[in-house]
C-alpha positions in Angstrom: -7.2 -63.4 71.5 -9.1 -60.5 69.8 -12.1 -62.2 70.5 -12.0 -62.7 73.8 -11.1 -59.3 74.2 -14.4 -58.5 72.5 -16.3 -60.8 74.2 -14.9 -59.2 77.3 -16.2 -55.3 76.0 -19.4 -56.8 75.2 -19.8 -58.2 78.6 -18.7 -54.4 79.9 -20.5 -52.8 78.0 -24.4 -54.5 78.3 -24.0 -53.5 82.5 -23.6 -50.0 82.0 -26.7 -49.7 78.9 -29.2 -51.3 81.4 -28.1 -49.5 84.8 -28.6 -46.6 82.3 -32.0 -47.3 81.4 -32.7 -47.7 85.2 -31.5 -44.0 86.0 -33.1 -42.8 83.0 -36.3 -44.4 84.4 -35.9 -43.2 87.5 -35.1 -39.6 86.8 -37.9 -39.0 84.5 -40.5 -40.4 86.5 -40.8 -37.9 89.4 -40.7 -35.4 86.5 -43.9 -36.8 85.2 -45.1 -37.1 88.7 -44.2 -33.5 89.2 -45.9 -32.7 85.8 -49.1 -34.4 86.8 -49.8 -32.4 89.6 -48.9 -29.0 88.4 -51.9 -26.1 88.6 -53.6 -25.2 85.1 -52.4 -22.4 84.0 -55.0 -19.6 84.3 -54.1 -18.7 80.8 -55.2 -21.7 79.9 -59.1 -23.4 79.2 -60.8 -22.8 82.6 -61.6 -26.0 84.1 -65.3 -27.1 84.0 -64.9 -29.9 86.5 -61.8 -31.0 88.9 -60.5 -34.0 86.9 -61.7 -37.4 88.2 -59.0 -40.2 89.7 -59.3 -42.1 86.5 -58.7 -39.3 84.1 -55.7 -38.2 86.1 -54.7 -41.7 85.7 -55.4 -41.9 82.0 -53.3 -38.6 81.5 -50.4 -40.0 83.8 -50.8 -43.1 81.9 -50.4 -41.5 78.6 -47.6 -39.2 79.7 -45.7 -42.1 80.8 -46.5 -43.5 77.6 -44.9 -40.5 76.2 -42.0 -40.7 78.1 -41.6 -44.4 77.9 -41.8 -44.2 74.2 -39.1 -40.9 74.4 -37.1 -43.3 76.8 -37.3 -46.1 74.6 -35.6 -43.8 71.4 -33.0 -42.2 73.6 -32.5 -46.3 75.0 -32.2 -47.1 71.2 -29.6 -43.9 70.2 -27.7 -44.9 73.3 -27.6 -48.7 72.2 -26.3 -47.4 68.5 -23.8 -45.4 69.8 -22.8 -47.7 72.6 -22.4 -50.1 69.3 -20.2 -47.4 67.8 -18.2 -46.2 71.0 -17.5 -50.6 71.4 -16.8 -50.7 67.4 -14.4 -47.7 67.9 -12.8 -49.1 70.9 -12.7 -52.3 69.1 -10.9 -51.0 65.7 -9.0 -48.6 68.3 -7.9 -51.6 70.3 -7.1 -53.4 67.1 -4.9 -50.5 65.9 -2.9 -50.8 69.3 -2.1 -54.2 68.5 -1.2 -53.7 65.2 1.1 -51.0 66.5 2.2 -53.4 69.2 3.0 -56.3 66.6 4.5 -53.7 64.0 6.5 -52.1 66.8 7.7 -55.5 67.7 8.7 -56.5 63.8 10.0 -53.3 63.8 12.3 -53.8 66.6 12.9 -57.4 65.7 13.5 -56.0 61.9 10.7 -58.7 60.6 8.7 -55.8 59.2 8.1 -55.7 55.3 6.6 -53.3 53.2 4.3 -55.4 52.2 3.2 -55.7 56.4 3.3 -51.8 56.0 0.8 -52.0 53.1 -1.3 -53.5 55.0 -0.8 -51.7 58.2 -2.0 -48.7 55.9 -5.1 -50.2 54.4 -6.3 -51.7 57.3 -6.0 -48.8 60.1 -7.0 -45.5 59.7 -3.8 -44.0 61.4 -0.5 -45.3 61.8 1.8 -44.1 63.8 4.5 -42.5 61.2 7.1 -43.1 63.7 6.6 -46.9 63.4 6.5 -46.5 59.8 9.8 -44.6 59.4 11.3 -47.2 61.8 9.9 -49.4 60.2 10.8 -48.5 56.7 14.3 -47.8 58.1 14.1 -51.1 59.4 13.4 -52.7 55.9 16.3 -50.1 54.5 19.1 -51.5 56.7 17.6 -55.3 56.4 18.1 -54.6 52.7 21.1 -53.6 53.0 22.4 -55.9 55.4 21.2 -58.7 52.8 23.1 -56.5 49.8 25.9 -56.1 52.4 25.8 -60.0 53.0 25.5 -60.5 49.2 28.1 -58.5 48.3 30.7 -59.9 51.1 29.9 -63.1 50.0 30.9 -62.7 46.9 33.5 -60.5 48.1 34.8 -63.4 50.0 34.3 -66.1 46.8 36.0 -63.8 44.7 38.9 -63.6 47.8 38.4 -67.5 47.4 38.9 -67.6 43.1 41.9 -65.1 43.9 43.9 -67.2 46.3 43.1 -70.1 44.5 44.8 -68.2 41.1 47.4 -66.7 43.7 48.3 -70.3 44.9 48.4 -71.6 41.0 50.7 -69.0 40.0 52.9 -69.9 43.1 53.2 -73.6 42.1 53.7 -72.4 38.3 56.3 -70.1 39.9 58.0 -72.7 41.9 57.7 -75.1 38.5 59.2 -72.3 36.3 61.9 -71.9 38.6 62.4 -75.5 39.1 62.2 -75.5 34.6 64.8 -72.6 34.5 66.6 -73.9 36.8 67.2 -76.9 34.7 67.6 -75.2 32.0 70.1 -73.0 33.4 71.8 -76.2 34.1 71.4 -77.7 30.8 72.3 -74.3 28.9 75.5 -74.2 31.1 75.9 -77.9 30.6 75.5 -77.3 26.4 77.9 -74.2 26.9 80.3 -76.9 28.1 79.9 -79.0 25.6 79.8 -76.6 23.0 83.3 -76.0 24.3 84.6 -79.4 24.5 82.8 -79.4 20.6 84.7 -76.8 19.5 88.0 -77.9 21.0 87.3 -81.2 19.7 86.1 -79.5 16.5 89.5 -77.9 16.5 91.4 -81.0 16.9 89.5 -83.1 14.4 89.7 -80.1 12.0 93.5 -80.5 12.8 93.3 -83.9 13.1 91.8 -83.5 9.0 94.5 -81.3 8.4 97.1 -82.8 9.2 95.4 -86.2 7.8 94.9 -84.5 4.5 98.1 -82.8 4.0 99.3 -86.6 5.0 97.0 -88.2 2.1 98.2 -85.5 -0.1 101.8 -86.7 0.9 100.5 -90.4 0.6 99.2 -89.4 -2.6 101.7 -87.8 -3.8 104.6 -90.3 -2.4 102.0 -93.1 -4.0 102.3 -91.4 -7.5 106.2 -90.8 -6.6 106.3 -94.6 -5.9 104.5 -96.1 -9.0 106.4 -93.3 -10.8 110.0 -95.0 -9.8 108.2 -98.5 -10.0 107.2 -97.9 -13.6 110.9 -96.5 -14.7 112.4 -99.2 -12.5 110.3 -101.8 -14.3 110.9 -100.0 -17.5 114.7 -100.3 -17.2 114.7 -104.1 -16.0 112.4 -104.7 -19.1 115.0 -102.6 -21.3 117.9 -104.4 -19.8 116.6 -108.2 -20.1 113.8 -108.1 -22.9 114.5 -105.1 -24.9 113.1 -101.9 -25.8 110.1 -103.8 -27.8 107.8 -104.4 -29.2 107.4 -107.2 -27.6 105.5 -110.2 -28.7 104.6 -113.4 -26.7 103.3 -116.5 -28.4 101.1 -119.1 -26.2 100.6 -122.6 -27.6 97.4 -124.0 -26.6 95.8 -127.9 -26.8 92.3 -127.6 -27.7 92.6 -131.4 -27.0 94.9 -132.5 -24.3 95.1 -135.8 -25.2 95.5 -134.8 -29.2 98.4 -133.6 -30.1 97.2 -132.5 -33.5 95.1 -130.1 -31.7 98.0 -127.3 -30.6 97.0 -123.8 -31.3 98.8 -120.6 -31.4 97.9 -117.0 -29.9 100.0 -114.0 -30.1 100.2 -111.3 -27.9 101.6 -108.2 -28.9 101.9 -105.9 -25.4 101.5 -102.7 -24.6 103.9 -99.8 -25.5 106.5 -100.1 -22.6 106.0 -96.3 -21.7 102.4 -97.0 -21.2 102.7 -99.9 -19.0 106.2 -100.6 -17.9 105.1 -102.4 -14.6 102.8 -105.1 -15.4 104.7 -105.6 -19.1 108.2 -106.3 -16.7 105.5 -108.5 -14.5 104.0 -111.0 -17.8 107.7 -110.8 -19.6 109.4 -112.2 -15.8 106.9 -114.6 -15.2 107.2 -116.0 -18.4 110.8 -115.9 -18.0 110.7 -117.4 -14.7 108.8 -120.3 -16.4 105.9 -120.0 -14.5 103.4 -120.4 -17.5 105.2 -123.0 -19.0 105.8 -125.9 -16.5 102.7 -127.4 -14.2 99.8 -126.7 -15.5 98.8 -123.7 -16.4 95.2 -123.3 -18.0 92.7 -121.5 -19.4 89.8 -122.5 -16.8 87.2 -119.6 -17.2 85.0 -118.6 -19.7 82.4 -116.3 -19.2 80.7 -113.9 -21.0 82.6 -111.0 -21.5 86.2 -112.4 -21.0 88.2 -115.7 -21.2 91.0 -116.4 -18.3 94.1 -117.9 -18.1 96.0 -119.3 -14.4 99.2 -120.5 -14.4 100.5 -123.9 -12.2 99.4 -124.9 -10.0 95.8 -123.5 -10.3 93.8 -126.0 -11.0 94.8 -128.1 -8.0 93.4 -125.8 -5.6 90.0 -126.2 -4.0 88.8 -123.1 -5.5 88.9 -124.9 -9.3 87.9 -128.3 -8.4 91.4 -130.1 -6.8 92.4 -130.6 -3.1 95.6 -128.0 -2.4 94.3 -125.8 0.1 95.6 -121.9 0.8 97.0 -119.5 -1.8 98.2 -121.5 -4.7 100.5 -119.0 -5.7 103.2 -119.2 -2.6 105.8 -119.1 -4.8 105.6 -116.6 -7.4 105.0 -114.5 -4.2 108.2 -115.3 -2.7 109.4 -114.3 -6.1 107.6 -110.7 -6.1 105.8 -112.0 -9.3 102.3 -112.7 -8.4 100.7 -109.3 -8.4 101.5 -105.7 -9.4 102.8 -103.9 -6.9 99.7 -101.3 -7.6 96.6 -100.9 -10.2 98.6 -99.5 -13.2 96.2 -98.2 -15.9 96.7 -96.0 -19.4 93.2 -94.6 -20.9 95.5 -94.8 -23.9 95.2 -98.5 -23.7 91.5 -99.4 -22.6 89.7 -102.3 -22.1 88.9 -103.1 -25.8 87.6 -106.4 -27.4 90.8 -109.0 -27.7 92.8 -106.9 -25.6 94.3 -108.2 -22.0 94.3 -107.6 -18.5 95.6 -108.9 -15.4 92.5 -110.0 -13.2 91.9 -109.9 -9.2 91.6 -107.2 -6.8 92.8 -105.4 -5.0 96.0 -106.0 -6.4 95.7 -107.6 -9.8 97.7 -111.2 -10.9 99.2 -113.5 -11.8 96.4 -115.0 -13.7 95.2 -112.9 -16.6 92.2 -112.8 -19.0 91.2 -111.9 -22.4 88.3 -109.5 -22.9 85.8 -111.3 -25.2 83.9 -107.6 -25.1 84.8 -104.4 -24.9 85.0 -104.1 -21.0 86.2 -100.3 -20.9 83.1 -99.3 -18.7 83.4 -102.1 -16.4 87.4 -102.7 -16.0 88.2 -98.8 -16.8 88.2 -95.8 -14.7 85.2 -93.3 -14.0 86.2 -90.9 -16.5 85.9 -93.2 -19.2 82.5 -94.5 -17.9 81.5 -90.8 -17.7 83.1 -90.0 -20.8 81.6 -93.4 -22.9 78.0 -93.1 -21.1 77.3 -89.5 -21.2 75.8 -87.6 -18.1 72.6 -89.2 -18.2 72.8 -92.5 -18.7 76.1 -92.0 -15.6 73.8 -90.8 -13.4 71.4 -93.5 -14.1 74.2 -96.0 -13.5 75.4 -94.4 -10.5 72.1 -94.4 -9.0 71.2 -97.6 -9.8 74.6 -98.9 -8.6 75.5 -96.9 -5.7 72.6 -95.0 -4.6 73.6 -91.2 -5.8 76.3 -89.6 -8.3 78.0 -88.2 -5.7 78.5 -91.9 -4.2 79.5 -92.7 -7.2 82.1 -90.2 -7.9 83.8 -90.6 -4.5 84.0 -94.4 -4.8 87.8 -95.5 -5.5 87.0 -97.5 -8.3 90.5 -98.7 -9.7 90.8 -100.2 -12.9 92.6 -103.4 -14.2 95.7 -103.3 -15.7 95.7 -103.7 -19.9 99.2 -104.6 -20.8 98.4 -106.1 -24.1 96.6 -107.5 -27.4 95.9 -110.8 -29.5 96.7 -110.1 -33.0 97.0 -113.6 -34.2 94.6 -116.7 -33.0 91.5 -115.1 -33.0 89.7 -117.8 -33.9 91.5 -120.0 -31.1 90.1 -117.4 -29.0 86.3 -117.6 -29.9 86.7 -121.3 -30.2 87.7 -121.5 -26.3 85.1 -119.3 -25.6 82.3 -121.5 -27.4 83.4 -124.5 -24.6 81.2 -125.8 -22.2 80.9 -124.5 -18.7 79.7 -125.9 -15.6 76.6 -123.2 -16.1 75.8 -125.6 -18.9 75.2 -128.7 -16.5 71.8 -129.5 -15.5 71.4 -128.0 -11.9 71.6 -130.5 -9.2 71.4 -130.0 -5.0 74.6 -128.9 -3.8 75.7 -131.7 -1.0 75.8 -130.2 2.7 79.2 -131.2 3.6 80.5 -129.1 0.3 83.3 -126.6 1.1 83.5 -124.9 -1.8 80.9 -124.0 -4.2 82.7 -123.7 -7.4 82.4 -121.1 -10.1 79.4 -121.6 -12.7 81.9 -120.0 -15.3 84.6 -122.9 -15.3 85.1 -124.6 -17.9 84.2 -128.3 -17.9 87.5 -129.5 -20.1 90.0 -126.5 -19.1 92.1 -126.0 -21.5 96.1 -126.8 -21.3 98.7 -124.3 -22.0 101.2 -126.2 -23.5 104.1 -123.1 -23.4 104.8 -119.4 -23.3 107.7 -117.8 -24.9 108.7 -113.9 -25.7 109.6 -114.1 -29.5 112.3 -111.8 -30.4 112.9 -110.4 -33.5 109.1 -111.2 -34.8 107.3 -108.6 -37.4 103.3 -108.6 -37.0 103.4 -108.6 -40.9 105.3 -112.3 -41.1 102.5 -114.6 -41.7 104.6 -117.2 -41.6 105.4 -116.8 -38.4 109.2 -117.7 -38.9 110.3 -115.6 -35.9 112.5 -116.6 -33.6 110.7 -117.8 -30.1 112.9 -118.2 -27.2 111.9 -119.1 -23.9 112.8 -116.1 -21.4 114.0 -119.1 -19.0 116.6 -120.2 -21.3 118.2 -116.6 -22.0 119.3 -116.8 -18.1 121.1 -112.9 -18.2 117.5 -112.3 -16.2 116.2 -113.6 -13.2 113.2 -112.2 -11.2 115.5 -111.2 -8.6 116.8 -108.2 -10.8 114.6 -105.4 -9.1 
């Protein structure tokens, strides 16, 4: 567009140069026509002749040389500045434009200070009212963008803030939901709490009472084996005597050899010691129990030797067919068992010594301890007491897990009632007899009931009788004291207490 405007001034302007050559032609040739035919001044050289035609043509000739050539410089200073009035308009016209396009960014706010740079190196003036709009212009488009900048991060940070706002809201509504529970729970745990302690309260009764009633059971429990011991103490005075008392047992090492009868002799315990089980041994023998049948010494093991009386062996437990408790009838009697675990630490478990076996009630069959069985067939204390701490607690550990397992186990001992002090030999000889632990080791059939005890001995061996001797000294080697069978002094029965 700029250059057809100035294609358009060039156009304008070349019209005006030549019409102004014209009137400049014009103008200054009546001059020189006027100039040519002026009188000689009569100050100057006289004239010698009148100037001829072609001299007056020569001078008009150069004259209008003169003036042609003038014309031609004034032709050439008006071209320059017609040049400089068309470069002017020109750089003026371009100026407006630039105001025109400036004004227009201005107003449009597209103007930058770089365009105003430029605006300021390439025109000579600008308008400084433009400028300061459009520096203005630039100002509030800057701060529009740091106004847009800032309220867009205004409205992120509104964004990050509702977002947080709504978190907290749902951590709100879960920590009320949490508390809640918990509330519920707590009060729940409060009511339980309560229900504990009132059922604390009544199982602390409960314990109470329980305890002061196994204190009473305790102590009615000592009460009883206290009356049961001087009961048993004054049937034993009233139908055996006050004692010593001595028992003699006549064994067959051989049943079918008669040569082969054996004595042992007990002597028992001191009747204070052991009233109950003494009264026990001395009615059963009475009763006849370990005379008729077949009584037997069937076990041997390690550590002790037993005896059973009729009808033991014929029970499925030692090899026969009699099913159920073989003793039926000494129970009937009250003479099977003890009527409770009577024991005197003044009468242990010592080698040769004797014992009622079984638990948890002890009898009728007893045994003779081959060792001395204190540890295993006395109380604690004595364990504690034989053993020393150390090797108790090892014991205890080993056996029960902890001393204090150990110590609160009810461990109740076997009665002792009594001693060999003649037959020892009879003794060790039974012991030497095969067992059934000495038979080679065979598959046990399927259909077997009972599996029968490794211990028994493969030949038991017969108790011929038991008496109580009366009127027998230890010291009477010949052993001329009276034996009577407790059965044939018949001023006793069982039935007594």
């Amino acid at each position: 567009m700029l250059n057809r405007v100035r294609c358009r001034r060039r156009c304008r302007s070349s019209a005006p140069c030549s019409s102004l050559a014209s009137l400049i032609f014009f103008l200054a040739f009546p001059l020189c026509m006027i100039h040519h035919y002026v009188p000689v001044n009569a100050d100057t050289e006289p004239p010698t002749r009148p100037p001829t035609i072609v001299e007056a043509e020569a001078r008009t000739a150069r004259e209008l040389s003169r003036a042609v050539g003038k014309l031609t410089t004034d032709l050439k200073t008006c071209n320059v500045r017609v040049d400089a009035i068309e470069e002017g308009f020109q750089n003026l016209y371009a100026a407006h434009l630039g105001n025109v396009d400036g004004l227009r960014k201005c107003k449009e706010g597209m103007l930058t200070s770089q365009d105003i740079s430029n605006l300021d190196a390439s025109l000579d003036s600008v308008n400084p009212t433009l400028v300061e709009q459009a520096k203005n212009k630039e100002e509030e488009k800057k701060h529009h963008a740091r106004t847009e900048e800032l309220a867009s991060k205004h409205r992120e940070l509104i964004h990050q803030l509702e977002d947080q706002v709504e978190k907290l809201v749902r951590r709100e509504k879960t920590w009320e939901r949490t508390i809640s529970e918990l509330v519920a729970r707590r009060d729940m745990l409060e009511r339980r709490e309560g229900a504990w302690e009132r059922t604390i309260g009544e199982l602390m009764g409960e314990i109470e009472i329980r305890a002061k009633r196994e204190n009473w059971w305790e102590d009615m429990k000592e009460e009883m084996e206290g009356r049961i011991g001087a009961l048993s103490q004054i049937a034993v005075l009233e139908r055996f005597g006050p004692g010593p008392h001595f028992v003699s047992m006549t064994v067959l090492l051989d049943e079918g050899n008669p040569s082969s009868q054996r004595e042992i002799i007990y002597q028992l315990a001191p009747l204070d010691l052991m009233p109950h089980s003494i009264h026990l041994f001395l009615s059963q023998i009475a009763e006849g129990y370990w005379t008729r049948g077949t009584p037997s010494i069937a076990i041997s093991a390690e550590h002790v030797l037993q005896s059973c009386p009729h009808p033991c062996l014929e029970n499925v437990d030692m090899g026969g067919n009699s099913m159920g408790y073989p003793y039926e009838e000494m129970r009937r009697a009250g003479l099977d068992v003890v009527s409770f675990q009577e024991y005197s630490p003044k009468y242990p478990h010592e080698k040769y010594t004797v014992g009622f076996a079984g638990m948890p009630h002890s009898g009728p069959e007893f045994y003779i301890n081959l060792l001395d069985n204190t540890l295993d067939h006395g109380t604690l204390e004595e364990r504690k007491f034989k053993m020393g701490p150390d090797m108790y607690a090892a014991w205890a550990m080993e056996a029960f897990g902890s001393v204090e397992e150990a110590d609160e186990k009810a461990i109740e001992p076997y009665p002792c009632f009594g001693k060999v002090i003649k037959g020892f030999d009879v003794v060790d000889e039974i012991a030497k007899g095969l067992t059934r632990a000495s038979l080679p080791k065979e598959e046990e059939e399927e259909q077997a009931v009972v599996r029968l005890d490794d211990n028994m001995l493969l030949s038991p061996v017969k108790i011929a009788s038991v008496t109580i001797l009366q009127n027998y000294s230890p010291d009477d080697t010949a052993g001329d004291g009276s034996k009577e069978n407790g059965k044939d002094k018949g001023s006793a029965t069982g039935d007594e207490l």
